[in-house]
Backbone bond lengths (Angstrom), bond angles and torsions (degrees), N, CA, C in turn:
res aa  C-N    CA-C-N  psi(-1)  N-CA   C-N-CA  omega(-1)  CA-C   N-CA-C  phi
1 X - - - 1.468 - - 1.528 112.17 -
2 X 1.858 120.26 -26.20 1.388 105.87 -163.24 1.999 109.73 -84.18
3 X 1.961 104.00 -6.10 1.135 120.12 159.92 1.437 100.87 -65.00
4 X 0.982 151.97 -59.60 1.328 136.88 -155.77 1.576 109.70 -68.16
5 X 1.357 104.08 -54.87 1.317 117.80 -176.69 1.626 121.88 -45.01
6 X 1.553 97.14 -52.01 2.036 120.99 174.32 2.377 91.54 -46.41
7 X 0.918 94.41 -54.91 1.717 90.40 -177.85 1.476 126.14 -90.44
8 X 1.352 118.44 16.21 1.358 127.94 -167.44 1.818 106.08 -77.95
9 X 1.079 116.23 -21.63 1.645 103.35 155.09 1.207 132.05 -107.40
10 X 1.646 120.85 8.93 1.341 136.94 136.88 1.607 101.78 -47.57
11 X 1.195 99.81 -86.24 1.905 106.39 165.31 1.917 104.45 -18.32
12 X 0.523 136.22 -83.12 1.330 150.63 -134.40 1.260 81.68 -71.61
13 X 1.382 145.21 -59.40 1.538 150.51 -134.67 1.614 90.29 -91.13
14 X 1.175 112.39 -39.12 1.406 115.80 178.98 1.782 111.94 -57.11
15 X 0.946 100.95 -81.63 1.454 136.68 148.63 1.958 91.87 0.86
16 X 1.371 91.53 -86.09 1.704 99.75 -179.54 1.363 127.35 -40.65
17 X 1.905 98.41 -18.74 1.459 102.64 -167.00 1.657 97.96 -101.71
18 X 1.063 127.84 -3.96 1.096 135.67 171.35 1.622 128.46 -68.72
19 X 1.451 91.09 -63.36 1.344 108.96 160.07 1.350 145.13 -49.16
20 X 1.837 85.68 -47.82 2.000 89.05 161.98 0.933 130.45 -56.74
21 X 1.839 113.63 -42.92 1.127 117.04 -163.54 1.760 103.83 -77.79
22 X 1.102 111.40 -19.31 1.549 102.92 -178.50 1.066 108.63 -81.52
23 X 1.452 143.46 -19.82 1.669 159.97 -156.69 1.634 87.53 -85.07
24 X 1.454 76.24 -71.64 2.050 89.03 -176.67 1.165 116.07 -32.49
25 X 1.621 122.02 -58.04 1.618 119.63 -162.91 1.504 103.86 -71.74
26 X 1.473 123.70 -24.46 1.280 111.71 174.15 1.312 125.30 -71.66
27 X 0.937 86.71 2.17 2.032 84.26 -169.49 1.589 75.39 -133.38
28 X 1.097 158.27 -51.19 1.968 138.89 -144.06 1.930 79.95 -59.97
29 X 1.321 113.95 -78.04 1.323 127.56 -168.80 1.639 94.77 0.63
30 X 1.539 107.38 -106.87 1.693 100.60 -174.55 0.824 159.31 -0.64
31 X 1.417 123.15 -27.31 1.448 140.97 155.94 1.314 113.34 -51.95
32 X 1.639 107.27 -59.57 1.559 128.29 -171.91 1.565 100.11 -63.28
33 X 1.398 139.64 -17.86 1.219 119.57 -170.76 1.395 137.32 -68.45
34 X 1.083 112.14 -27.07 1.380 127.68 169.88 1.875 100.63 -76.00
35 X 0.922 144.79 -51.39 1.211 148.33 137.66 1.516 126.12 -4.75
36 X 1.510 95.82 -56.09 1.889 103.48 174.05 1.599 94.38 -71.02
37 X 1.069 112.69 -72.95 1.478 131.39 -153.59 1.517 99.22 -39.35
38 X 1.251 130.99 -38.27 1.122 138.15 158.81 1.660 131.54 -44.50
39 X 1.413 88.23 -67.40 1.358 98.28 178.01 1.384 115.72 -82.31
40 X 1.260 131.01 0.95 1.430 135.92 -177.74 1.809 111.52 -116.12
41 X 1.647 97.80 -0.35 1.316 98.89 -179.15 1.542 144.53 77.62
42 X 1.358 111.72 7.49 1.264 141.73 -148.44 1.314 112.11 -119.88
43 X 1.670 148.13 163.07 1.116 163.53 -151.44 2.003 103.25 -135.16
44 X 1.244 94.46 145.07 1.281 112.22 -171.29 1.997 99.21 -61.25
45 X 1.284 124.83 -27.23 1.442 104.03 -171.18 1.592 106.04 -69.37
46 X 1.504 106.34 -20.07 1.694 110.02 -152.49 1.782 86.88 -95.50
47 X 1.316 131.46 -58.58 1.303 142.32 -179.65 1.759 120.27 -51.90
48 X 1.612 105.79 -2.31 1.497 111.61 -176.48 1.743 104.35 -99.78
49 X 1.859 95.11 -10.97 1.568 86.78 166.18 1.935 129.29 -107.05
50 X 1.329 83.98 41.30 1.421 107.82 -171.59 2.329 96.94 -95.67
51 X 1.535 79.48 -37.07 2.052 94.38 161.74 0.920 92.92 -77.61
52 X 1.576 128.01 -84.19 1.808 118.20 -145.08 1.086 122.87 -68.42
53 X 1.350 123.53 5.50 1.502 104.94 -163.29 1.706 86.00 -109.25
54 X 1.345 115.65 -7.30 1.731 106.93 -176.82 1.618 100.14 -93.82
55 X 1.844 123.02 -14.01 1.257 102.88 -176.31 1.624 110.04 -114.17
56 X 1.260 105.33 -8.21 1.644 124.68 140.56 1.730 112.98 -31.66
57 X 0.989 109.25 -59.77 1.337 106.27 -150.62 1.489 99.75 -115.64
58 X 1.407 112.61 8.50 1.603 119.26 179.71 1.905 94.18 -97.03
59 X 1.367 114.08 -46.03 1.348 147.45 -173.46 1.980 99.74 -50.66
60 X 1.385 98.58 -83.89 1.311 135.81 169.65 1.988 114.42 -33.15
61 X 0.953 100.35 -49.97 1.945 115.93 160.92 1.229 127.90 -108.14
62 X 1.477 132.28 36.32 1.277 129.98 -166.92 2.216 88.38 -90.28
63 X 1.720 74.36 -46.04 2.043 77.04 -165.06 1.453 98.81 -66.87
64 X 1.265 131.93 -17.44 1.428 114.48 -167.06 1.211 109.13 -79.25
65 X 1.921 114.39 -32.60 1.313 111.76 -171.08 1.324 106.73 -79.77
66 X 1.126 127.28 -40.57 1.846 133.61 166.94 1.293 115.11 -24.92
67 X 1.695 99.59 -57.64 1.896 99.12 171.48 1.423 124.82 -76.23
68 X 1.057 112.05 -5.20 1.624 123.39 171.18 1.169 103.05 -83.94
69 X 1.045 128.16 -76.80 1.527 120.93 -174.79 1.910 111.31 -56.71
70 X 0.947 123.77 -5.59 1.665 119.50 167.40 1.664 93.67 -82.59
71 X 1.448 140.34 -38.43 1.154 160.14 -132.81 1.750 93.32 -91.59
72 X 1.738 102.56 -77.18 1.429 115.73 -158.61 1.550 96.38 -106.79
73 X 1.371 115.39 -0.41 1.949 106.11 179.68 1.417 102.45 83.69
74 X 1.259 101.30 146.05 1.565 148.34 -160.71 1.635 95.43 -60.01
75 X 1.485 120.32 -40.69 1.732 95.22 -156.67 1.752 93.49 -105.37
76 X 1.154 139.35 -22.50 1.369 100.50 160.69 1.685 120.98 -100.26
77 X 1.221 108.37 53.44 1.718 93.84 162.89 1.681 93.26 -113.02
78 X 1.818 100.01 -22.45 1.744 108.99 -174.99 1.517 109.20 -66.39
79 X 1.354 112.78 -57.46 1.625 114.54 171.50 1.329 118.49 -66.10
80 X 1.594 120.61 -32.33 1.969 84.94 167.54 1.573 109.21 -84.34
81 X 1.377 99.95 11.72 1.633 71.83 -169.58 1.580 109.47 -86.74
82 X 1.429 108.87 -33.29 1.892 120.50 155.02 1.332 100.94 -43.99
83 X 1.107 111.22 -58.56 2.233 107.88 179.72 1.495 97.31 -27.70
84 X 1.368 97.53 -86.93 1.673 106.34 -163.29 1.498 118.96 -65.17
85 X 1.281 134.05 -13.61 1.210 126.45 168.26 1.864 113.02 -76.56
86 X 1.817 106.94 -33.59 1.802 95.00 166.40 1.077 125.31 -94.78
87 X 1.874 113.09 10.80 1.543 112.93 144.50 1.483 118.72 -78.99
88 X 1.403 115.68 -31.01 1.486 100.73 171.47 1.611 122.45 -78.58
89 X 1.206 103.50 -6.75 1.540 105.73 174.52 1.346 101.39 -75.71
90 X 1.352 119.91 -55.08 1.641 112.26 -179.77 1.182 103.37 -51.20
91 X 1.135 130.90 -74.83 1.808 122.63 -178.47 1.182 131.72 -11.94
92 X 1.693 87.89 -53.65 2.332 91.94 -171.44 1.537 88.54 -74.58
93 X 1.766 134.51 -47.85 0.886 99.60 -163.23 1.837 129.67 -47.80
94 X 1.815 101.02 -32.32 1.738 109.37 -163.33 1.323 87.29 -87.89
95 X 1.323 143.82 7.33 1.493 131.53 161.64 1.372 117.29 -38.15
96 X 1.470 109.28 116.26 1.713 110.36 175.44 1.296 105.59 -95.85
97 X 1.399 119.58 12.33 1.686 90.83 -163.68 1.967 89.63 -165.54
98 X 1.069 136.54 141.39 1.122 135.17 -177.96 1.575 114.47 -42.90
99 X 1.687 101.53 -57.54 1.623 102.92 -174.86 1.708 106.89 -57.82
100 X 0.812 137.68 -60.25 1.852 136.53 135.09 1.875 102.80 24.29
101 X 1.597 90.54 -84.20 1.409 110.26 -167.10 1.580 98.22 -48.48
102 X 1.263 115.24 -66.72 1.332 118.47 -154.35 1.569 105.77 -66.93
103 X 1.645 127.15 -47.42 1.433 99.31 158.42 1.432 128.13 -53.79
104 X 1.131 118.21 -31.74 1.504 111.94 -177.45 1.805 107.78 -50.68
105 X 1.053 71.96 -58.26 1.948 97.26 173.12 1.724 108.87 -29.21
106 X 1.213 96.54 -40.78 1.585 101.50 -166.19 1.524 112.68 -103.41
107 X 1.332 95.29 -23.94 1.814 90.77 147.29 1.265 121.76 -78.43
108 X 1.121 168.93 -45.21 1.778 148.24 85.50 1.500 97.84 64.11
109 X 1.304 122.07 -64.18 1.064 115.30 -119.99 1.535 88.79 -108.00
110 X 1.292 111.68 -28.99 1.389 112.79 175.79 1.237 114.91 -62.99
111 X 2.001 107.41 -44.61 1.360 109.59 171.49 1.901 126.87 -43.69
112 X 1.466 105.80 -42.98 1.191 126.88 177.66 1.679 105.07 -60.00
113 X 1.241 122.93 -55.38 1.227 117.05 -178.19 0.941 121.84 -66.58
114 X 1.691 136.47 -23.52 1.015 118.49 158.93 1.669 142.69 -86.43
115 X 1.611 78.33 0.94 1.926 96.22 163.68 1.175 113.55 -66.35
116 X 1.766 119.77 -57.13 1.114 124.00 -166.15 1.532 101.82 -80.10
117 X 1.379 147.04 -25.68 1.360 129.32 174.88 1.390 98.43 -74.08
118 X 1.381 156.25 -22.75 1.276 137.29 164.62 1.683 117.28 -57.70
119 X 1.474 104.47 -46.17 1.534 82.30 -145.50 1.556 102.24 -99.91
120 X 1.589 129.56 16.82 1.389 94.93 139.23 1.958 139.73 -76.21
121 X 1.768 87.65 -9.06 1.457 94.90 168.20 1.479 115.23 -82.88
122 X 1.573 115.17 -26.83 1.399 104.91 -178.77 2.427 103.99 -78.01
123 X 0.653 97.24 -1.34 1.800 106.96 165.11 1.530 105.43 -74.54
124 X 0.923 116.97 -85.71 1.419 149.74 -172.86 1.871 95.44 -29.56
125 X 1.314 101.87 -70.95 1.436 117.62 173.26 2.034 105.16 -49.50
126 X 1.555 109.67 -42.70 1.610 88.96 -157.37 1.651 104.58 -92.84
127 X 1.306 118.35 -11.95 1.116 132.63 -164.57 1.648 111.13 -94.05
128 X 1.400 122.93 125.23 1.356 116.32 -175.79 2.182 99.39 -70.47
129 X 1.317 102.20 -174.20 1.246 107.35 -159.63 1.501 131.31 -56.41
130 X 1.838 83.72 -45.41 1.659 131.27 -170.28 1.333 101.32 -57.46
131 X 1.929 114.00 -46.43 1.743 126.41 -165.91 1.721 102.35 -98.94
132 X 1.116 111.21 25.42 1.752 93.85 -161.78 1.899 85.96 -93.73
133 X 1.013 119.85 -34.54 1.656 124.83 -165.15 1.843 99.31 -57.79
134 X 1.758 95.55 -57.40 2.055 104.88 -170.79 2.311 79.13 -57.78
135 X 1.315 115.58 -78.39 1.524 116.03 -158.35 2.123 90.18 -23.06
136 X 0.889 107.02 -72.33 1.636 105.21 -156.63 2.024 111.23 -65.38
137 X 0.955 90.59 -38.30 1.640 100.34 157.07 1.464 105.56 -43.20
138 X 1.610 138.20 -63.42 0.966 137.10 -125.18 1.904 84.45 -119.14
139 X 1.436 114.96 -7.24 1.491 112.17 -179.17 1.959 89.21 -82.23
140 X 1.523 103.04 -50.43 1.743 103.28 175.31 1.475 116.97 -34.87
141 X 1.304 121.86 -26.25 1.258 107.04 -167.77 1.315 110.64 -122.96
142 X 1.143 115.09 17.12 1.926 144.26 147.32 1.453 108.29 -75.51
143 X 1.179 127.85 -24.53 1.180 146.68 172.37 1.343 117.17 -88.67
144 X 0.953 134.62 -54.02 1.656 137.61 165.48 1.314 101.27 -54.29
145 X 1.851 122.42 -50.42 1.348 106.10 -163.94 1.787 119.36 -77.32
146 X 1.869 106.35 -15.05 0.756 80.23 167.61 1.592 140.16 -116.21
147 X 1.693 102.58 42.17 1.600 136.32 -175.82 1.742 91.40 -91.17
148 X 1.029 96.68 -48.11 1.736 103.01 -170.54 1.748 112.49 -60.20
149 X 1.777 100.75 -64.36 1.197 96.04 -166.84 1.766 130.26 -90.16
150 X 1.546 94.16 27.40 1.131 108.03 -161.08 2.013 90.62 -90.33
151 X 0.978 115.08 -68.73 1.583 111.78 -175.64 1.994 115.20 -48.92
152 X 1.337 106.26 -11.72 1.498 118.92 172.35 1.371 98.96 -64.17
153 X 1.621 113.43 -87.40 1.450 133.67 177.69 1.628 98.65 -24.46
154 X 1.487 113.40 -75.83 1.544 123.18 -165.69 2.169 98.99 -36.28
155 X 1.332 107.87 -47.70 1.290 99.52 -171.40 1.420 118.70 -77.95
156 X 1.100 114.31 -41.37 1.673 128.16 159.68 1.769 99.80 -31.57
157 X 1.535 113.83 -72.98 1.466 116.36 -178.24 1.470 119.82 -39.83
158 X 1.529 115.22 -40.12 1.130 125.71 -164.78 1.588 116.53 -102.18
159 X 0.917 109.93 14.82 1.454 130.15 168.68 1.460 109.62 -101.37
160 X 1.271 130.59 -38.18 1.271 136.52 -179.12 1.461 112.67 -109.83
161 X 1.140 120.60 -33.30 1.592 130.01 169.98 1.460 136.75 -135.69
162 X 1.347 129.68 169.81 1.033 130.89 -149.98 1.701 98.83 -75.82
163 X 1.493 125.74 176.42 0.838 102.92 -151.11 1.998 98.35 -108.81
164 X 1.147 90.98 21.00 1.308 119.58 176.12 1.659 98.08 -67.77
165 X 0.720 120.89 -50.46 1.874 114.26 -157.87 1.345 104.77 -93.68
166 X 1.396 111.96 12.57 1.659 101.10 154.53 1.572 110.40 -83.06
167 X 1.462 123.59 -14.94 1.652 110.29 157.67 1.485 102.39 -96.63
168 X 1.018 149.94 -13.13 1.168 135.72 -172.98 1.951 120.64 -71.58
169 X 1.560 103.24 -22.13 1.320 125.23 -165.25 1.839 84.89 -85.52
170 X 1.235 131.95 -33.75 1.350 112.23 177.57 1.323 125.57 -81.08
171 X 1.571 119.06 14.36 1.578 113.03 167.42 1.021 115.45 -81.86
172 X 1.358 128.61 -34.22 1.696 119.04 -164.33 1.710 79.93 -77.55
173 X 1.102 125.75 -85.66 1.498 131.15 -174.28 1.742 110.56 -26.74
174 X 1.359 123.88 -12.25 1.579 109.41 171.13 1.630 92.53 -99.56
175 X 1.623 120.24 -59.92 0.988 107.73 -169.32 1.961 135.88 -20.56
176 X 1.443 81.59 -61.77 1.575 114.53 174.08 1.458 104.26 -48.07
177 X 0.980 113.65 -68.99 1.620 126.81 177.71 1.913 101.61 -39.60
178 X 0.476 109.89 -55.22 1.402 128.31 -166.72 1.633 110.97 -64.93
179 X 1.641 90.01 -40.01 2.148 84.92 175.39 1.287 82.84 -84.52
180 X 1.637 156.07 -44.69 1.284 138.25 -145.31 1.372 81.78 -82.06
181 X 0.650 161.15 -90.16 2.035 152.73 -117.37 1.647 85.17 -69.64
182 X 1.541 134.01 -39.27 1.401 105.81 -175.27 1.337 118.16 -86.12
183 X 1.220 123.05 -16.62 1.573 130.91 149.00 1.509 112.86 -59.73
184 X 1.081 126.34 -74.91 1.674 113.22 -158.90 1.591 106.44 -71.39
185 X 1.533 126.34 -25.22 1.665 111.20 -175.38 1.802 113.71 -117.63
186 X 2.091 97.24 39.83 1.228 100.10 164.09 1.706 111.50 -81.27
187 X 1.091 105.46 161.11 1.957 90.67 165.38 1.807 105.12 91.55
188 X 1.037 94.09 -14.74 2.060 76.40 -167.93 1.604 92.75 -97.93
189 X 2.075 87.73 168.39 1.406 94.38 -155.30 1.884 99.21 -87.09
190 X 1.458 114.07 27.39 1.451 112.64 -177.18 1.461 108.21 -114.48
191 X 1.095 111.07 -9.69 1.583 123.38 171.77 1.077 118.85 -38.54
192 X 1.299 135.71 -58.16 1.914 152.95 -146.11 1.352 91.02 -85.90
193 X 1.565 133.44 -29.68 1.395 122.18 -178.99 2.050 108.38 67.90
194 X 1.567 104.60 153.98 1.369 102.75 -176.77 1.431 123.36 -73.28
195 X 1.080 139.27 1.63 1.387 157.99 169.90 1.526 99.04 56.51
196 X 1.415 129.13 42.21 1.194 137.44 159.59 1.168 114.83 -81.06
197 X 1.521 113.67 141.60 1.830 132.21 168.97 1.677 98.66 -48.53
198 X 1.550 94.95 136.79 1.420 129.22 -166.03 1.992 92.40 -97.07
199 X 1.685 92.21 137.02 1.657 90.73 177.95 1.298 103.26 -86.41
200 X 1.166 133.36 101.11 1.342 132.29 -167.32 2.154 101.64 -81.50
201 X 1.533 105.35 -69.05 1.297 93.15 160.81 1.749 144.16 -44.66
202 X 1.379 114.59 -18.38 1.308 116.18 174.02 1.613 99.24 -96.41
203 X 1.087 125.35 -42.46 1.455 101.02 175.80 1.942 115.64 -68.91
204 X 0.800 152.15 -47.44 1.657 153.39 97.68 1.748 91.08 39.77
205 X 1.327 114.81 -87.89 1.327 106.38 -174.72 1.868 139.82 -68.46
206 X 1.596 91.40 -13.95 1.556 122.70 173.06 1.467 90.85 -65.12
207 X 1.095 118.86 -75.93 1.505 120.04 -172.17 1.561 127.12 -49.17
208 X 1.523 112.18 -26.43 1.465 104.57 178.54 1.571 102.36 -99.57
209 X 1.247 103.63 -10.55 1.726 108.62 169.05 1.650 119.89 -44.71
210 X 2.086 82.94 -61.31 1.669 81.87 -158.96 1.712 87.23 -100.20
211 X 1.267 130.33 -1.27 1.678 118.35 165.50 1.533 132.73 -60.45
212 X 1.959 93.82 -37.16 1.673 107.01 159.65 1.304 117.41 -48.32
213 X 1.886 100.10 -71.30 1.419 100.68 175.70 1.186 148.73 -31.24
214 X 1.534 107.47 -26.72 1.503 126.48 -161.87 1.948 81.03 -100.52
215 X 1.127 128.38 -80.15 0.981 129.53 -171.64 2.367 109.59 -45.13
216 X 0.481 125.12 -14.69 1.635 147.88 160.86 1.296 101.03 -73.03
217 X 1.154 151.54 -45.24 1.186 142.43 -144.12 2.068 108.99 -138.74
218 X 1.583 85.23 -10.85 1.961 91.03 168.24 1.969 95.11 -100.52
219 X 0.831 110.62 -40.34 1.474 113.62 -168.14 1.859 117.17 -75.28
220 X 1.074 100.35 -13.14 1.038 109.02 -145.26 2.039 121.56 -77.01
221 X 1.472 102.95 -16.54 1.095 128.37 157.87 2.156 118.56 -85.91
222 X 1.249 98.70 -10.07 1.487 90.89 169.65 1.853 107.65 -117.68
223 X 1.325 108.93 -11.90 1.186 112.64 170.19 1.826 122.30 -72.26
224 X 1.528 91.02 -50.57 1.592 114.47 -162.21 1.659 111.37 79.14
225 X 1.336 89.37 146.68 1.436 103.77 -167.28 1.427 119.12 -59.73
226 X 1.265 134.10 -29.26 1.196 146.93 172.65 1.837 124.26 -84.36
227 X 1.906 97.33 4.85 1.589 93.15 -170.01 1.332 102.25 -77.48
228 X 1.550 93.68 -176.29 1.990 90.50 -176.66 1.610 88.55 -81.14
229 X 1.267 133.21 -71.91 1.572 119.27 -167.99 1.842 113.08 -24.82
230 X 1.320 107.03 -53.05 1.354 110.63 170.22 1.612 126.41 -30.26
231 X 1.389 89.26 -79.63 1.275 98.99 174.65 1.440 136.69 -65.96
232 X 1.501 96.25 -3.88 1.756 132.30 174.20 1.363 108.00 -43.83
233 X 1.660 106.79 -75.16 1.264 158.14 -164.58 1.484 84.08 -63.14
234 X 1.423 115.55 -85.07 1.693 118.34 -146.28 1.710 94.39 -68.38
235 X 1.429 129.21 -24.54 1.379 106.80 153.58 1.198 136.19 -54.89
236 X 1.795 118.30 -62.81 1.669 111.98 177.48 2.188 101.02 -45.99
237 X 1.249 99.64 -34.35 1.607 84.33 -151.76 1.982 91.92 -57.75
238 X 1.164 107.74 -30.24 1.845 105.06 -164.18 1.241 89.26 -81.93
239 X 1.226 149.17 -50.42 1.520 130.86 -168.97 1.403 108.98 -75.63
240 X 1.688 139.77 -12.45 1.079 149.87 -177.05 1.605 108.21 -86.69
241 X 1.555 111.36 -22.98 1.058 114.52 -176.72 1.850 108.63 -104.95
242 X 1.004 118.83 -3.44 1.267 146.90 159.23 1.994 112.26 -63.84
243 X 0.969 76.76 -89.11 1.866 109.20 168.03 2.146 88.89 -22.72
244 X 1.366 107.00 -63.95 1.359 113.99 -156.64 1.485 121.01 -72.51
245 X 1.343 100.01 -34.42 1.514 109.70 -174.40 1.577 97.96 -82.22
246 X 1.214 99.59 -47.19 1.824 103.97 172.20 2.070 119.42 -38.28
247 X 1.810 89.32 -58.76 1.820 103.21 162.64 1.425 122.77 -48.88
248 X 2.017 101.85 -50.77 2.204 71.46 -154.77 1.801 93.36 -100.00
249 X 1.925 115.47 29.80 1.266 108.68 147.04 1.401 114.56 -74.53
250 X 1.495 121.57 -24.24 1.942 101.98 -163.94 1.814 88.46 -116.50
251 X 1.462 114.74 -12.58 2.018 107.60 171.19 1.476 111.88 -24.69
252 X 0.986 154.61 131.77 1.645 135.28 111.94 1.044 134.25 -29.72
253 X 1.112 120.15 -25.89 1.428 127.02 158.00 1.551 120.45 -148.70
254 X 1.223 104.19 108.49 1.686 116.14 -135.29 1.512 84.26 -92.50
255 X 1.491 127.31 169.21 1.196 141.35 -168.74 1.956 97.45 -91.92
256 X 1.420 106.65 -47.74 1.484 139.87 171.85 1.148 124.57 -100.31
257 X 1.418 142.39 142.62 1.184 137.72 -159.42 2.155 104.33 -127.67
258 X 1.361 97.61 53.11 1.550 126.77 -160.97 1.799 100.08 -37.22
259 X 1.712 112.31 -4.18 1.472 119.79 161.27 1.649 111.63 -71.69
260 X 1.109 126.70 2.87 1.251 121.33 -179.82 1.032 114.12 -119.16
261 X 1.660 136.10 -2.81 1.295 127.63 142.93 1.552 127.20 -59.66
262 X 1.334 117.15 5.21 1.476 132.97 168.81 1.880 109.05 -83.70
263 X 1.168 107.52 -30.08 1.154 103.83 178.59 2.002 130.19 -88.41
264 X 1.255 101.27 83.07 1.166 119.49 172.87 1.697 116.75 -9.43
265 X 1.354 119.22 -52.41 1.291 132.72 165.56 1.795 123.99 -64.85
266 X 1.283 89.18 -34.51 1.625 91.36 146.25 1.099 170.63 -82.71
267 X 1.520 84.38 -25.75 1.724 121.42 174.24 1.414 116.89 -74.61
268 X 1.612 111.06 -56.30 1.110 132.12 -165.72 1.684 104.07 -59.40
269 X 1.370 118.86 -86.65 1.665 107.54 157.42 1.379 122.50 -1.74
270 X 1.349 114.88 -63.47 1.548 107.71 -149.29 1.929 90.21 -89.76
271 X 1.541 105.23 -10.71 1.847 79.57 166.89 1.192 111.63 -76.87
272 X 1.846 107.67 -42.20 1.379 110.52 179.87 1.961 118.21 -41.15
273 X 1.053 98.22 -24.28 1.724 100.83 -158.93 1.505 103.83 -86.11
274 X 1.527 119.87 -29.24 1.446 152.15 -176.18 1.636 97.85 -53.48
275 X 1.703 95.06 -57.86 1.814 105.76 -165.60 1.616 101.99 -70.78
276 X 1.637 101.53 -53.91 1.771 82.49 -172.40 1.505 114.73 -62.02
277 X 1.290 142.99 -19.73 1.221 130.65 -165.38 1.778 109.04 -79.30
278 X 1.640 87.80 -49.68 1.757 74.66 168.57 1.173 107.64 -76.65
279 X 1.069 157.65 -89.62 1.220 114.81 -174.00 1.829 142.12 9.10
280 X 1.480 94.62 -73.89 1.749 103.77 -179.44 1.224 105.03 -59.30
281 X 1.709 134.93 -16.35 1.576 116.45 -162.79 1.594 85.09 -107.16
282 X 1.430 118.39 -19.73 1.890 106.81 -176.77 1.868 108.35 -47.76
283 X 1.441 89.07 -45.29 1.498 118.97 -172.07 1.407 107.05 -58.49
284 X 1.343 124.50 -75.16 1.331 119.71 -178.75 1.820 117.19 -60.18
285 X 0.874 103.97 -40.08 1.460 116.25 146.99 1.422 119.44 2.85
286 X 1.815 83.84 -104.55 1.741 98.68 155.80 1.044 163.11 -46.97
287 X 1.482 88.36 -50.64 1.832 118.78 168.26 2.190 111.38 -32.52
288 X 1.660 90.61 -73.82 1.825 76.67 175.79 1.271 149.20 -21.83
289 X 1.822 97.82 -53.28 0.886 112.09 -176.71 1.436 125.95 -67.40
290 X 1.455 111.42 -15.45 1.194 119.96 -164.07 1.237 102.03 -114.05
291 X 1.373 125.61 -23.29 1.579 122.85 157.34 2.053 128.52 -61.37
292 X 1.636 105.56 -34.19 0.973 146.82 162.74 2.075 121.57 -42.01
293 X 1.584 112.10 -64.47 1.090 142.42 168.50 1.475 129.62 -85.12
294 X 1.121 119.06 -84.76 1.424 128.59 176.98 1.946 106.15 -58.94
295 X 1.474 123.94 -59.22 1.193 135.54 177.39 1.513 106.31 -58.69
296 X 1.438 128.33 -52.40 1.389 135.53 -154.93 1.556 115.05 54.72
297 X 1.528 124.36 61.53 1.046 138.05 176.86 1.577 99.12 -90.58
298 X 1.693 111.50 143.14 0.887 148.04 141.07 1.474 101.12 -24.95
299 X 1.971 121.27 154.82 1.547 92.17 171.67 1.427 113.39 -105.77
300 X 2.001 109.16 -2.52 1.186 100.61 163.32 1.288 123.82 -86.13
301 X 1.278 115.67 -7.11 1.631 101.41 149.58 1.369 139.99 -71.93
302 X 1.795 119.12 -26.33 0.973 140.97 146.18 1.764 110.12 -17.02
303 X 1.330 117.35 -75.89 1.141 141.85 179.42 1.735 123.98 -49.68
């Protein structure tokens, strides 16, 4: 443990760099949208999944990668997951064509999810008991900064350049990231991971749970509530969410630990945290476009 501890704000810096950059790309994107949609030729229903499909699938695999990395250890779910997020950055940038973008997008996103399901465990792990509250406190506001300063940068970029090099600026910054996480978290005794059976069916059903849902609730004004796609969606998502709570009650090693929806102090937060975000992304969302068109803002003013 006193190895872990001697590098625990190595850890942390790492950690920080992880986070921003995944904070960042969710929010830089927005600015550029009216921008793509343009230059890629495309309509706002098809160009709004250039967002969802990176927080879809960031959303959708957070728990799977969490239990993987308790499973196989902390430093390779952390290093491919930098791998594949500054391969998907290269991608969207050489995207010729929206459908392009949006898979690229969704490789991104996997990368991202498995950044962010590591590193509140890689905290937790480097931080003795007393500092673990200030460490995650101080990851929260790595997180705000990088919700905030991400639509700044995005407009700055897009004032001077195409709107391409708001993914292009995360290769040197993943690369790098990526040899340091296999340098600084070789050697520790959290590495080897618990070599426990993987919930393969509860993560399987997590995903079509909250993928319906999300797709139910983006579609749902061009569908109508009563279409069959509609009601498609908001079925798998209720029998998927059925299916799940039903699973990681009888799992052995559950994906979810469905004893912690009993805890009032736990619950309550994470709805609270649920509402403001949708919320904050409806907003940024929108906002561009309407700063963009109707306003005729600049996009570093936009930003």
């Amino acid at each position: 443990m006193a190895l872990i501890h001697e590098k625990k704000w190595k850890i942390f810096f790492l950690v920080a760099t992880s986070i921003f950059m995944s904070t960042l790309d969710s929010s830089i994107v927005n600015v550029a949208l009216p921008h793509m949609m343009m230059d890629l030729k495309t309509r706002m229903g098809i160009i709004q999944w250039v967002v969802l499909i990176y927080l879809v699938t960031v959303s959708a695999l957070l728990l799977t990668f969490g239990r993987l990395s308790d499973i196989k250890g902390r430093k390779p779910v952390y290093v491919a997951g930098f791998s594949l997020f500054t391969a998907g950055s290269l991608l969207c940038g050489l995207a010729g064509s929206v459908f392009l973008l949006i898979i690229s997008r969704c490789l991104q996103g996997v990368g991202a999810a498995m950044l962010m399901a590591c590193s509140p465990a890689l905290l937790v792990d480097a931080f003795p008991v007393r500092e673990r509250g200030k460490a995650l406190g101080m990851m929260g506001a790595v997180v705000a900064a990088g919700l905030t300063i991400g639509p700044v940068v995005g407009g700055i970029i897009l004032d001077y350049l195409s709107w391409r090099y708001i993914f292009y600026i995360n290769i040197p910054i993943g690369i790098a990231a990526a040899l340091s996480g296999m340098i600084i978290l070789r050697n520790l005794p959290f590495a080897g991971g618990s070599g426990e059976s993987m919930d393969i069916k509860g993560s399987l059903l997590f995903i079509f749970l909250l993928s319906g849902f999300i797709l139910f609730m983006t579609q749902l004004s061009q569908w109508g509530v009563f279409s069959f796609p509609a009601l498609s969606c908001a079925g798998i998502s209720i029998l998927a969410g059925i299916g799940f709570a039903v699973n990681e009650s009888r799992a052995p090693y559950p994906l979810f630990d469905m004893a912690l929806l009993k805890i009032r102090l736990f619950l309550f937060p994470v709805i609270g945290a649920a509402l403001l975000f949708a919320a904050l992304f409806v907003m940024v969302f929108l906002m561009p476009f309407y700063l963009t068109y109707p306003a005729g803002f600049r996009p570093q003013k936009q930003g």
